[in-house]
mmCIF file of the N, C-alpha and C atoms, coordinates in Angstrom:
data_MODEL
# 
_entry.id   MODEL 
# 
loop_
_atom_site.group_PDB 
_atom_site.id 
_atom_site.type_symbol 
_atom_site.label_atom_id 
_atom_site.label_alt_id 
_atom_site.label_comp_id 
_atom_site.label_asym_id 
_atom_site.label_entity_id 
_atom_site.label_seq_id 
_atom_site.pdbx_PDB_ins_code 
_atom_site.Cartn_x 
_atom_site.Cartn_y 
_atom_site.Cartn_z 
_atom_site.occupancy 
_atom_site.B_iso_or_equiv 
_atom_site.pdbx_formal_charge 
_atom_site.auth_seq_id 
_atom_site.auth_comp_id 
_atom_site.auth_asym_id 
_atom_site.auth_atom_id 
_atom_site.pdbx_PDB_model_num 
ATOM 1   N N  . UNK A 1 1  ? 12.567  4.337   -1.483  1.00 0.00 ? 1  UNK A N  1 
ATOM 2   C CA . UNK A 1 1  ? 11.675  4.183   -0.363  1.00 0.00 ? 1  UNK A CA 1 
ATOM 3   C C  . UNK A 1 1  ? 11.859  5.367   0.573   1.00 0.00 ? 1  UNK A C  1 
ATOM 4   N N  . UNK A 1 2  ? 10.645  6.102   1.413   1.00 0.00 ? 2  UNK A N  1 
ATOM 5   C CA . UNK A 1 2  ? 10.585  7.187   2.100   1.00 0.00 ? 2  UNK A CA 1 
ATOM 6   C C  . UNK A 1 2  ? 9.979   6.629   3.355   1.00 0.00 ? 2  UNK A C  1 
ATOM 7   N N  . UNK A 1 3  ? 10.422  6.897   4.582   1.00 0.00 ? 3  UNK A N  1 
ATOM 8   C CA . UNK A 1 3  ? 9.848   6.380   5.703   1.00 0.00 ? 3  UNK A CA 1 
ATOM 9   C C  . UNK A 1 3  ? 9.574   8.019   6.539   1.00 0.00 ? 3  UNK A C  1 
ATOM 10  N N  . UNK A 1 4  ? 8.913   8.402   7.181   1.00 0.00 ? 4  UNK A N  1 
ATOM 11  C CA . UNK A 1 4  ? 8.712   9.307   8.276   1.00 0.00 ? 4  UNK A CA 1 
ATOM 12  C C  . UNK A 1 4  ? 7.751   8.710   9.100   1.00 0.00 ? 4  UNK A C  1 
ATOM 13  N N  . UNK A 1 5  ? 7.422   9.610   10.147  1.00 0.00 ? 5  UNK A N  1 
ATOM 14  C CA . UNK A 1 5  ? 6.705   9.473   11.317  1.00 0.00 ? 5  UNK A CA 1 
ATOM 15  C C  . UNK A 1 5  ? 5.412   10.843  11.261  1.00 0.00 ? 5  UNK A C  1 
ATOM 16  N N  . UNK A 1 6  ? 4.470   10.523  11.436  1.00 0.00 ? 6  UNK A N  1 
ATOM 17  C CA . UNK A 1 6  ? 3.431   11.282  11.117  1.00 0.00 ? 6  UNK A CA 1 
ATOM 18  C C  . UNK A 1 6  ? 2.307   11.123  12.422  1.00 0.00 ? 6  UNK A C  1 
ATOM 19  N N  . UNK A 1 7  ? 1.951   12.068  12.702  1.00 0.00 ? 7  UNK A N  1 
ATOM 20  C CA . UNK A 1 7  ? 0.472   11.812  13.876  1.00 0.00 ? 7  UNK A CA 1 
ATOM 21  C C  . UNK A 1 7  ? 0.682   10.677  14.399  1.00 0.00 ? 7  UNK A C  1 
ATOM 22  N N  . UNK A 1 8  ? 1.247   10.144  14.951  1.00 0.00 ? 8  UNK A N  1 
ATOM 23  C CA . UNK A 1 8  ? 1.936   9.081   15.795  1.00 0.00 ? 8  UNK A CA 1 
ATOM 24  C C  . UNK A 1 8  ? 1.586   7.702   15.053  1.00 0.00 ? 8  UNK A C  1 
ATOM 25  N N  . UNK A 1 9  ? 2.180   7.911   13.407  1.00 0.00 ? 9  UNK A N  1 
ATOM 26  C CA . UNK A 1 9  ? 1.653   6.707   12.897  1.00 0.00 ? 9  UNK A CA 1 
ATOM 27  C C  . UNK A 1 9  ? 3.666   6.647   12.211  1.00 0.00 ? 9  UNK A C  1 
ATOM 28  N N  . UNK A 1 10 ? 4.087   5.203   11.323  1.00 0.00 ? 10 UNK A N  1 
ATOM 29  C CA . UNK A 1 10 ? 5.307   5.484   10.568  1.00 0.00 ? 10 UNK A CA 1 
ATOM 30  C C  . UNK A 1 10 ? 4.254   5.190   9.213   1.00 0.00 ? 10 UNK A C  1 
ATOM 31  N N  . UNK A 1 11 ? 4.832   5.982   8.428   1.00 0.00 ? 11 UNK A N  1 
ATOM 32  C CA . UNK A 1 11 ? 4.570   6.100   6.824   1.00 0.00 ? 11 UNK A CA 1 
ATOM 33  C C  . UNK A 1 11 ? 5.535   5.556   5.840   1.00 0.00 ? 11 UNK A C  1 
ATOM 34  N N  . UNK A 1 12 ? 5.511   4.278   5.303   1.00 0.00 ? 12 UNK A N  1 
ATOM 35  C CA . UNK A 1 12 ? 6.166   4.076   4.452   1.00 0.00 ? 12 UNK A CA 1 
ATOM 36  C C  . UNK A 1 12 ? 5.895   4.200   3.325   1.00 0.00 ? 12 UNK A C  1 
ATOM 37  N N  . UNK A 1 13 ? 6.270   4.540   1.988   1.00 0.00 ? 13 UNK A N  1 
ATOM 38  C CA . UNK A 1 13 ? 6.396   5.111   0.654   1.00 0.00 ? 13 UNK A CA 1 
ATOM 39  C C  . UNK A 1 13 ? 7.171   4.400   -0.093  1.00 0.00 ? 13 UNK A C  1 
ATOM 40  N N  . UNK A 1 14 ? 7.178   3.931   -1.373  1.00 0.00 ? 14 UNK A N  1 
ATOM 41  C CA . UNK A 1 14 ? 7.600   3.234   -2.011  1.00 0.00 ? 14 UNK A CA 1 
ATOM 42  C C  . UNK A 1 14 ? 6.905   3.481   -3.147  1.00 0.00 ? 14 UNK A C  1 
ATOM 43  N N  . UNK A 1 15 ? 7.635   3.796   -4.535  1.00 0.00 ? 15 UNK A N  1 
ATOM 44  C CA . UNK A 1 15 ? 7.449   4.153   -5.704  1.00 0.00 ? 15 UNK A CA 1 
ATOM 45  C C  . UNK A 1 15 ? 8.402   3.482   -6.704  1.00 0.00 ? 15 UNK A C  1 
ATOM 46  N N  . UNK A 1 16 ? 7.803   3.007   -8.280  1.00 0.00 ? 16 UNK A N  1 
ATOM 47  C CA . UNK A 1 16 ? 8.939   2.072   -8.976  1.00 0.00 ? 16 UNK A CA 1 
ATOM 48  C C  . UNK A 1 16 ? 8.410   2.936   -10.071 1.00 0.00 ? 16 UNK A C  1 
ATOM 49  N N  . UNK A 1 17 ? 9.114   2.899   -11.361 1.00 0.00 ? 17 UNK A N  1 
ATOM 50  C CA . UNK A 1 17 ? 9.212   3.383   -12.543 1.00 0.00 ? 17 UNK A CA 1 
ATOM 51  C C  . UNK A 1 17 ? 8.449   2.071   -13.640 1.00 0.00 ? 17 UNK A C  1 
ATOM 52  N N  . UNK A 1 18 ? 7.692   1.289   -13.027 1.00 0.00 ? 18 UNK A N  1 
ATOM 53  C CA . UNK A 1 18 ? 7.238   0.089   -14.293 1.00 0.00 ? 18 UNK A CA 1 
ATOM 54  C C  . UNK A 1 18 ? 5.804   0.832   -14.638 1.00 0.00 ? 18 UNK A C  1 
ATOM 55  N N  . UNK A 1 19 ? 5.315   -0.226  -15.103 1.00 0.00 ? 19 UNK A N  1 
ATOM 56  C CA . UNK A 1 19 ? 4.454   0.004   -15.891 1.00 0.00 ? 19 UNK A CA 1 
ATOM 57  C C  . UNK A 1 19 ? 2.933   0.282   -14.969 1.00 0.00 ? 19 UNK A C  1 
ATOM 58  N N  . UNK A 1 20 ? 3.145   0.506   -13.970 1.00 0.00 ? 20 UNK A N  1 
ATOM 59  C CA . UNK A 1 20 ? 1.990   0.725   -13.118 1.00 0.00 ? 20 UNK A CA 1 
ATOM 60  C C  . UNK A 1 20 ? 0.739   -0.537  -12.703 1.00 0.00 ? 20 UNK A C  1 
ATOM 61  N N  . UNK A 1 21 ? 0.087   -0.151  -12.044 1.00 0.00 ? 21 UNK A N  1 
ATOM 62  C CA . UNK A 1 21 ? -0.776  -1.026  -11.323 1.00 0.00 ? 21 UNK A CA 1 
ATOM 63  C C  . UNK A 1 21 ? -1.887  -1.872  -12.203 1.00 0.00 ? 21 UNK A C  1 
ATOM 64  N N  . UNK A 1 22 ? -2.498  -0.442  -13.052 1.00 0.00 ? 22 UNK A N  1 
ATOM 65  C CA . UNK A 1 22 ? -3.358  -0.869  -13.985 1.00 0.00 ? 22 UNK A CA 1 
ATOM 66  C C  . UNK A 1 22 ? -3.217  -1.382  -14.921 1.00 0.00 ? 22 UNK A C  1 
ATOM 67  N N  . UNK A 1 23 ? -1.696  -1.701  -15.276 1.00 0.00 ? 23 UNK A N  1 
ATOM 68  C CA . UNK A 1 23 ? -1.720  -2.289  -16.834 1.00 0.00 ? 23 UNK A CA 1 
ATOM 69  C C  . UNK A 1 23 ? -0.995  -3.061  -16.746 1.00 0.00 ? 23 UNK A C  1 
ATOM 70  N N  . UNK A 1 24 ? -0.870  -3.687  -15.077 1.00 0.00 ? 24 UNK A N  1 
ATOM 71  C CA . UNK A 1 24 ? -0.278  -4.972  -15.078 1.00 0.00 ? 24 UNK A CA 1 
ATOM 72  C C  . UNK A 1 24 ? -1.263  -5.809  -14.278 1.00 0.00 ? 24 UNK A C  1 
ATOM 73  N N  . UNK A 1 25 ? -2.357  -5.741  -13.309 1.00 0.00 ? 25 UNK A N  1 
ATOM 74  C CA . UNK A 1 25 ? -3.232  -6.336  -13.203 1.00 0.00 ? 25 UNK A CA 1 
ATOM 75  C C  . UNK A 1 25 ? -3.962  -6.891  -14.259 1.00 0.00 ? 25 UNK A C  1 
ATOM 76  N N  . UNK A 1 26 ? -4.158  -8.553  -13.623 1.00 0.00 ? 26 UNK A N  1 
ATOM 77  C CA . UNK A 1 26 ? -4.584  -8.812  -14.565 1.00 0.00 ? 26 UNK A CA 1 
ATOM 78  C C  . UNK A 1 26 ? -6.533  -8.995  -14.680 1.00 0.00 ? 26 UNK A C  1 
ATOM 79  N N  . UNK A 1 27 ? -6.572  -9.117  -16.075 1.00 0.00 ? 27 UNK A N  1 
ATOM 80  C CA . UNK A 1 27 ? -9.000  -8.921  -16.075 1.00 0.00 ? 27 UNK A CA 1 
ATOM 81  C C  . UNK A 1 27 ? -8.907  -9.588  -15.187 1.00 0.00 ? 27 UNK A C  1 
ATOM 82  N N  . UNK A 1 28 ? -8.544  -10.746 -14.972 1.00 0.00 ? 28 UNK A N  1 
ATOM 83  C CA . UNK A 1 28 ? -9.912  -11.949 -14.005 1.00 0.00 ? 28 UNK A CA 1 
ATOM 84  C C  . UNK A 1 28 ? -8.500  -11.855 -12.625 1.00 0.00 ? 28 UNK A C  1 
ATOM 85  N N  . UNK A 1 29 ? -8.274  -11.117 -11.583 1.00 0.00 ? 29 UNK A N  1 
ATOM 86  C CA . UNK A 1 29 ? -7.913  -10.367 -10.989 1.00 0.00 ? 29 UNK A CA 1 
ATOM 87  C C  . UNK A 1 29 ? -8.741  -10.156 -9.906  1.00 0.00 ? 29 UNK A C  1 
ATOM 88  N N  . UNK A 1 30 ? -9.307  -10.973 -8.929  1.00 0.00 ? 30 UNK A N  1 
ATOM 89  C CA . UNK A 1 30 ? -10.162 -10.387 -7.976  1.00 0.00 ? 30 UNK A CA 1 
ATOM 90  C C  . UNK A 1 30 ? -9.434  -9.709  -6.510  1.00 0.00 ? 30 UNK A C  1 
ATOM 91  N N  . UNK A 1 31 ? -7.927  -9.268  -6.440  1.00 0.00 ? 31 UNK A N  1 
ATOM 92  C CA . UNK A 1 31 ? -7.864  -8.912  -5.573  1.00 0.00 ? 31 UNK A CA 1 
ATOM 93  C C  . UNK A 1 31 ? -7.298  -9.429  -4.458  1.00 0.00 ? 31 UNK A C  1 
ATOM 94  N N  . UNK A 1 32 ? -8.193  -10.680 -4.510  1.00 0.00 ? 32 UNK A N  1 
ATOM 95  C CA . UNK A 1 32 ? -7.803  -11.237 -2.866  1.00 0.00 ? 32 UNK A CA 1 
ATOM 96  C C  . UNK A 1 32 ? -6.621  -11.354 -1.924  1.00 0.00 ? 32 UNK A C  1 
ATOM 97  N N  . UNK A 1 33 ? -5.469  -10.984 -2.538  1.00 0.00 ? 33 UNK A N  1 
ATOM 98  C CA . UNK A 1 33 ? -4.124  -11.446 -1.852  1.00 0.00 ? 33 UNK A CA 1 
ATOM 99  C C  . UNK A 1 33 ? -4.140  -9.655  -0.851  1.00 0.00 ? 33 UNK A C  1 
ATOM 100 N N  . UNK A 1 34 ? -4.297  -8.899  -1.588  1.00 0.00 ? 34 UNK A N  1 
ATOM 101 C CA . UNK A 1 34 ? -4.106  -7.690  -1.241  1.00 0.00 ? 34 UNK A CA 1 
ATOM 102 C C  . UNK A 1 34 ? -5.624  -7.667  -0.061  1.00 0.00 ? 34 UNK A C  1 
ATOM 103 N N  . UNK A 1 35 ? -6.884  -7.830  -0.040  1.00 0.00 ? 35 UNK A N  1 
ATOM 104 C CA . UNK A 1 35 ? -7.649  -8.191  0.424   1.00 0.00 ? 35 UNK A CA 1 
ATOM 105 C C  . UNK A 1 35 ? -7.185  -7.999  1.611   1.00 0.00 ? 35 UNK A C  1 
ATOM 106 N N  . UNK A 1 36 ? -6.740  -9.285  1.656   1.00 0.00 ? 36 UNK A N  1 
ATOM 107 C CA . UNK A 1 36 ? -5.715  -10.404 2.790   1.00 0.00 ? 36 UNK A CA 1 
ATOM 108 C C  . UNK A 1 36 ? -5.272  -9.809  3.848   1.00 0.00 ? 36 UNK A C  1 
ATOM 109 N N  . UNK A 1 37 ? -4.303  -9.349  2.797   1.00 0.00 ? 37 UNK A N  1 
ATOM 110 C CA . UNK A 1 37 ? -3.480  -8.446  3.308   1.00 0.00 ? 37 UNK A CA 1 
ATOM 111 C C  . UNK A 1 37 ? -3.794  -7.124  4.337   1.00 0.00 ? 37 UNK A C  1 
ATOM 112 N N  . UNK A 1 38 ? -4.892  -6.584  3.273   1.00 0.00 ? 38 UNK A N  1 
ATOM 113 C CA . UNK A 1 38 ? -5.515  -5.342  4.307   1.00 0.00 ? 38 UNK A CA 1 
ATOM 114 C C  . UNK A 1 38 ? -6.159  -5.743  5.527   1.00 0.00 ? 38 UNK A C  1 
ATOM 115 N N  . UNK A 1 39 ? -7.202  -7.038  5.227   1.00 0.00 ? 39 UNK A N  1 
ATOM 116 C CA . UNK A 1 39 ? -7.850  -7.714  6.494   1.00 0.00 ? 39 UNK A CA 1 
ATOM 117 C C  . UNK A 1 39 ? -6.528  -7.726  7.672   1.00 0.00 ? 39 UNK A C  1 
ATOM 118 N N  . UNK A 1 40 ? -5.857  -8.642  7.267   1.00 0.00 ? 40 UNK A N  1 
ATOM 119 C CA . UNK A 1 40 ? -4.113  -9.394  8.044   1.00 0.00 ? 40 UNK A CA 1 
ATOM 120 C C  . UNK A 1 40 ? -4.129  -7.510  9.042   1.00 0.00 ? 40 UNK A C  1 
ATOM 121 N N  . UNK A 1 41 ? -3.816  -6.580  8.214   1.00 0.00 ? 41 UNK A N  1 
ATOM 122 C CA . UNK A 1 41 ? -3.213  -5.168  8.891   1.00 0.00 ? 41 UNK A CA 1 
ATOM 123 C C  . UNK A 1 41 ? -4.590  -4.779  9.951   1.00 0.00 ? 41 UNK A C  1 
ATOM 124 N N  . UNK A 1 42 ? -5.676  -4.686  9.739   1.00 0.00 ? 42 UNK A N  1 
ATOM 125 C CA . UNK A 1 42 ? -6.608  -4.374  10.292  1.00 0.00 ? 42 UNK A CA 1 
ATOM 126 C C  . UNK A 1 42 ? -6.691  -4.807  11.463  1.00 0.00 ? 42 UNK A C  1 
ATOM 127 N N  . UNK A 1 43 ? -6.761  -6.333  11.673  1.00 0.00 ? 43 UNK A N  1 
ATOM 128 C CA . UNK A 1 43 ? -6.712  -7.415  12.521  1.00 0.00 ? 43 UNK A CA 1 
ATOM 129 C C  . UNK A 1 43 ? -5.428  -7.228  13.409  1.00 0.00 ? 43 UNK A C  1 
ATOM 130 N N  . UNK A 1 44 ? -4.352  -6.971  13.225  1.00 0.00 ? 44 UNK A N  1 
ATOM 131 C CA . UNK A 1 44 ? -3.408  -6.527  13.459  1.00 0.00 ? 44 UNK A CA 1 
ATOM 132 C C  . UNK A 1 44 ? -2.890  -5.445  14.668  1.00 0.00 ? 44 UNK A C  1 
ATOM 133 N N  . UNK A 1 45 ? -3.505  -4.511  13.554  1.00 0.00 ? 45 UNK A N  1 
ATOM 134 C CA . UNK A 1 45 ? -3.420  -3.218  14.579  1.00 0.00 ? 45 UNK A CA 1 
ATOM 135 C C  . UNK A 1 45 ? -4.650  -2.457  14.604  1.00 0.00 ? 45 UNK A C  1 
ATOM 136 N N  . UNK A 1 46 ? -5.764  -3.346  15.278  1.00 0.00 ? 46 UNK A N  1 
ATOM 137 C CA . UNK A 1 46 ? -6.591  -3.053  15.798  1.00 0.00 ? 46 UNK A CA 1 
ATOM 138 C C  . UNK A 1 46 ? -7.221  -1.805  14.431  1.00 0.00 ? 46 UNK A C  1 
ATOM 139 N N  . UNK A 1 47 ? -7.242  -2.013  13.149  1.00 0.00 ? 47 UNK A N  1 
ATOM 140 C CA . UNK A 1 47 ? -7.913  -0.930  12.352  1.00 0.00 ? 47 UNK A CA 1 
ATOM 141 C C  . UNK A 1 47 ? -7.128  0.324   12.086  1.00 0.00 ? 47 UNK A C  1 
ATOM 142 N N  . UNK A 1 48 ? -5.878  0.630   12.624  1.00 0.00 ? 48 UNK A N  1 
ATOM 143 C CA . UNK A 1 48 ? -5.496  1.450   12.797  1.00 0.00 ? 48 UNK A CA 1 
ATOM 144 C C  . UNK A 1 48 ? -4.201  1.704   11.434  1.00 0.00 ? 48 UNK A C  1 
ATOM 145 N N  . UNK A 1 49 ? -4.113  0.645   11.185  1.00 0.00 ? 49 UNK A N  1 
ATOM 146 C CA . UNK A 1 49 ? -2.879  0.481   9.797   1.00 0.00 ? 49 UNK A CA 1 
ATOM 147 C C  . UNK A 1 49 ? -3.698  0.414   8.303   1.00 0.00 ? 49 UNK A C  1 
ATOM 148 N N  . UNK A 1 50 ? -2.890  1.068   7.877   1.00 0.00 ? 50 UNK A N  1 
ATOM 149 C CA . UNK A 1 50 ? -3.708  1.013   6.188   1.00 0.00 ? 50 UNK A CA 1 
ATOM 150 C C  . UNK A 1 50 ? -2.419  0.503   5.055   1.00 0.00 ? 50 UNK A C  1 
ATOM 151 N N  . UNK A 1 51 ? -3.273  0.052   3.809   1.00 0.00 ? 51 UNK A N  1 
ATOM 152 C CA . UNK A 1 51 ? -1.830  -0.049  2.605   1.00 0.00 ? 51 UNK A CA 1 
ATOM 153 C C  . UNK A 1 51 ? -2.558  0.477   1.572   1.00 0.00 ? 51 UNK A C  1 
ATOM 154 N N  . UNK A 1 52 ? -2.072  1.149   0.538   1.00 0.00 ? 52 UNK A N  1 
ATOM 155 C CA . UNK A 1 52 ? -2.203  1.821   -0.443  1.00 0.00 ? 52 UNK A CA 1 
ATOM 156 C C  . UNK A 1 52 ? -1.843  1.600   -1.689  1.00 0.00 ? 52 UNK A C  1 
ATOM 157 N N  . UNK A 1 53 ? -2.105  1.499   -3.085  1.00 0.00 ? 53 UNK A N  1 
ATOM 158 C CA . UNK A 1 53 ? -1.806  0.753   -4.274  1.00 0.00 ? 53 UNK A CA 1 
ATOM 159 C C  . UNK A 1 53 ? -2.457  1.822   -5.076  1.00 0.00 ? 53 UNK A C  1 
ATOM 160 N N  . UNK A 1 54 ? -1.567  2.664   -5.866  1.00 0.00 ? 54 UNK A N  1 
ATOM 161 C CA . UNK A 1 54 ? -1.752  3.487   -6.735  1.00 0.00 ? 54 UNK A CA 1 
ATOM 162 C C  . UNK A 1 54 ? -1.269  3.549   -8.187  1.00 0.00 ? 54 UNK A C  1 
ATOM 163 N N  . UNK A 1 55 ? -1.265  4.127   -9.188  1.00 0.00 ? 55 UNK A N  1 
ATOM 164 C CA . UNK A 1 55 ? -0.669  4.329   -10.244 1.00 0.00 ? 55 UNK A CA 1 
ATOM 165 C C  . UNK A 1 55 ? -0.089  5.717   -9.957  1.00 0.00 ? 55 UNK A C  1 
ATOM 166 N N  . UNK A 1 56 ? 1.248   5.760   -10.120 1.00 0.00 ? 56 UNK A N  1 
ATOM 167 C CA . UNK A 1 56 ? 2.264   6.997   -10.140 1.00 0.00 ? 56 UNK A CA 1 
ATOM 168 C C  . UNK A 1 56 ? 2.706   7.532   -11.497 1.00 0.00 ? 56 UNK A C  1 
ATOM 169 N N  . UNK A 1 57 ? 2.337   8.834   -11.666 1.00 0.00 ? 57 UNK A N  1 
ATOM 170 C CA . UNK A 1 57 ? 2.579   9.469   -12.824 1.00 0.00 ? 57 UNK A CA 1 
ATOM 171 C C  . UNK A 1 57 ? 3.572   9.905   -12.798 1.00 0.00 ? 57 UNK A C  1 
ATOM 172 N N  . UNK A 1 58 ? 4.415   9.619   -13.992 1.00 0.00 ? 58 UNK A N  1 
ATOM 173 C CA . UNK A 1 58 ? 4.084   9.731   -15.479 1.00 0.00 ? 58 UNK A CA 1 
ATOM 174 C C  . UNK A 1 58 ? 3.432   8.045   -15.503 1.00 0.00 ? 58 UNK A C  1 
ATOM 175 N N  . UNK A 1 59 ? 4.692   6.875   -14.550 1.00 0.00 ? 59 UNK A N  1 
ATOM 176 C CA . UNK A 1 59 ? 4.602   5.717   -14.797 1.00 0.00 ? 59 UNK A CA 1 
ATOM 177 C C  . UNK A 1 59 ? 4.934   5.111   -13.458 1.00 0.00 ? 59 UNK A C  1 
ATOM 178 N N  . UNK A 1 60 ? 4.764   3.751   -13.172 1.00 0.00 ? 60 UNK A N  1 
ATOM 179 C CA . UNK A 1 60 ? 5.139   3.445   -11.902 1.00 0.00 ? 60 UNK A CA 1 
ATOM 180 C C  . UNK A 1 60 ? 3.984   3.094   -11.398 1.00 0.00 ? 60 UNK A C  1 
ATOM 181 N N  . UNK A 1 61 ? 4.185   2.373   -9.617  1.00 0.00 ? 61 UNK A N  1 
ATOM 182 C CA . UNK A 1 61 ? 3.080   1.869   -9.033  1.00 0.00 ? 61 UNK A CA 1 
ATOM 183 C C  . UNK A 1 61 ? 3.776   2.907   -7.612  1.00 0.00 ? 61 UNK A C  1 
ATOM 184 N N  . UNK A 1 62 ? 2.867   3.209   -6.685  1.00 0.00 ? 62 UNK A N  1 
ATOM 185 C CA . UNK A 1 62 ? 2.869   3.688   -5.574  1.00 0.00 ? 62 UNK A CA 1 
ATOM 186 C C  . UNK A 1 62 ? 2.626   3.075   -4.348  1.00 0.00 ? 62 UNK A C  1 
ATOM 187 N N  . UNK A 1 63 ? 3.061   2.917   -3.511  1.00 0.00 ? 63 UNK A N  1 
ATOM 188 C CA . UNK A 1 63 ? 2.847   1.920   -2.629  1.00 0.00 ? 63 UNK A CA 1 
ATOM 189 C C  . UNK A 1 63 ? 2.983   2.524   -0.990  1.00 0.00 ? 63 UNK A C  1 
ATOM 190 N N  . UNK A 1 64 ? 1.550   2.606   -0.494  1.00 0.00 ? 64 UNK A N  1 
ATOM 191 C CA . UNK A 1 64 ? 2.316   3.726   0.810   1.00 0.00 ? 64 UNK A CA 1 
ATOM 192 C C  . UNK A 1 64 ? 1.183   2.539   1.865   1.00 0.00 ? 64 UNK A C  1 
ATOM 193 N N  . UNK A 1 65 ? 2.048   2.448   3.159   1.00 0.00 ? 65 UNK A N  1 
ATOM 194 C CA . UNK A 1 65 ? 2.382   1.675   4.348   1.00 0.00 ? 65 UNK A CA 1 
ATOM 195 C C  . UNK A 1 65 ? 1.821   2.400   5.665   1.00 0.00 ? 65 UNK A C  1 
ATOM 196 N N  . UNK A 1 66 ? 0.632   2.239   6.301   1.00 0.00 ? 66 UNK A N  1 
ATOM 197 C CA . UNK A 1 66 ? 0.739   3.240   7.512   1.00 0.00 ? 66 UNK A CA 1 
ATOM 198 C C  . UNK A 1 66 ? 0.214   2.616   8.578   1.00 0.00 ? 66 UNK A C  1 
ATOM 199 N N  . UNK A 1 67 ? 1.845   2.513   9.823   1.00 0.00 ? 67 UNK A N  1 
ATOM 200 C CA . UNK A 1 67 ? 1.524   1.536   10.777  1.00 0.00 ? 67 UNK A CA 1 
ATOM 201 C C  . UNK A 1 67 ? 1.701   2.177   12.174  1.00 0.00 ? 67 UNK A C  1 
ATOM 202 N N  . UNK A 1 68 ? 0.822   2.163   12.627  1.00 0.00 ? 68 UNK A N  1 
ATOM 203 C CA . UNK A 1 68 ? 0.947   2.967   14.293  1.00 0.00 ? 68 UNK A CA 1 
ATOM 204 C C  . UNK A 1 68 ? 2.052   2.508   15.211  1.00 0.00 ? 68 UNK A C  1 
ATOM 205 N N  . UNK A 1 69 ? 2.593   3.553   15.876  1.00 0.00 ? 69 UNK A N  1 
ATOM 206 C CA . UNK A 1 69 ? 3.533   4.060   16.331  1.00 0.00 ? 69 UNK A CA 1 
ATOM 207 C C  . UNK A 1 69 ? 3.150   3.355   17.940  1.00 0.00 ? 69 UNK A C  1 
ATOM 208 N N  . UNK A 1 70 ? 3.954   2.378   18.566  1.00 0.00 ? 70 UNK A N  1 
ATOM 209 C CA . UNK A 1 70 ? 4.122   2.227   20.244  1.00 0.00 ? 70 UNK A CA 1 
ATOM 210 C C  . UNK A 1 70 ? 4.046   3.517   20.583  1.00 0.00 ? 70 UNK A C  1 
# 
């Protein structure tokens, strides 16, 4: 895990070595928890926080956190 401070936001980072995002989601998969989740951050901090869900090459899922700074 990588944390810094950026344009007055904190950035969290988080990367794993499995099998990645796409080939562990499953077909009938609509999302919604993560949804949620993004709604939950939005609502939150006023629009200003984001979350991120990537596939990391070679392998792995990516996972980056960005929550405004008091």
């Amino acid at each position: 895990m990588r944390a810094r401070r950026e344009s007055g936001t904190l950035v969290l980072r988080v990367i794993d070595t499995g099998l990645g995002v796409a080939a562990t989601r499953r077909a009938d998969s609509t999302g919604l928890g993560l949804a949620n989740l993004r709604a939950r951050l939005a609502a939150t901090f006023d629009g200003r926080a984001s979350l991120r869900l990537a596939d990391h090459a070679p392998s792995g899922t990516e996972v980056t956190l960005v929550l405004p700074l008091p």
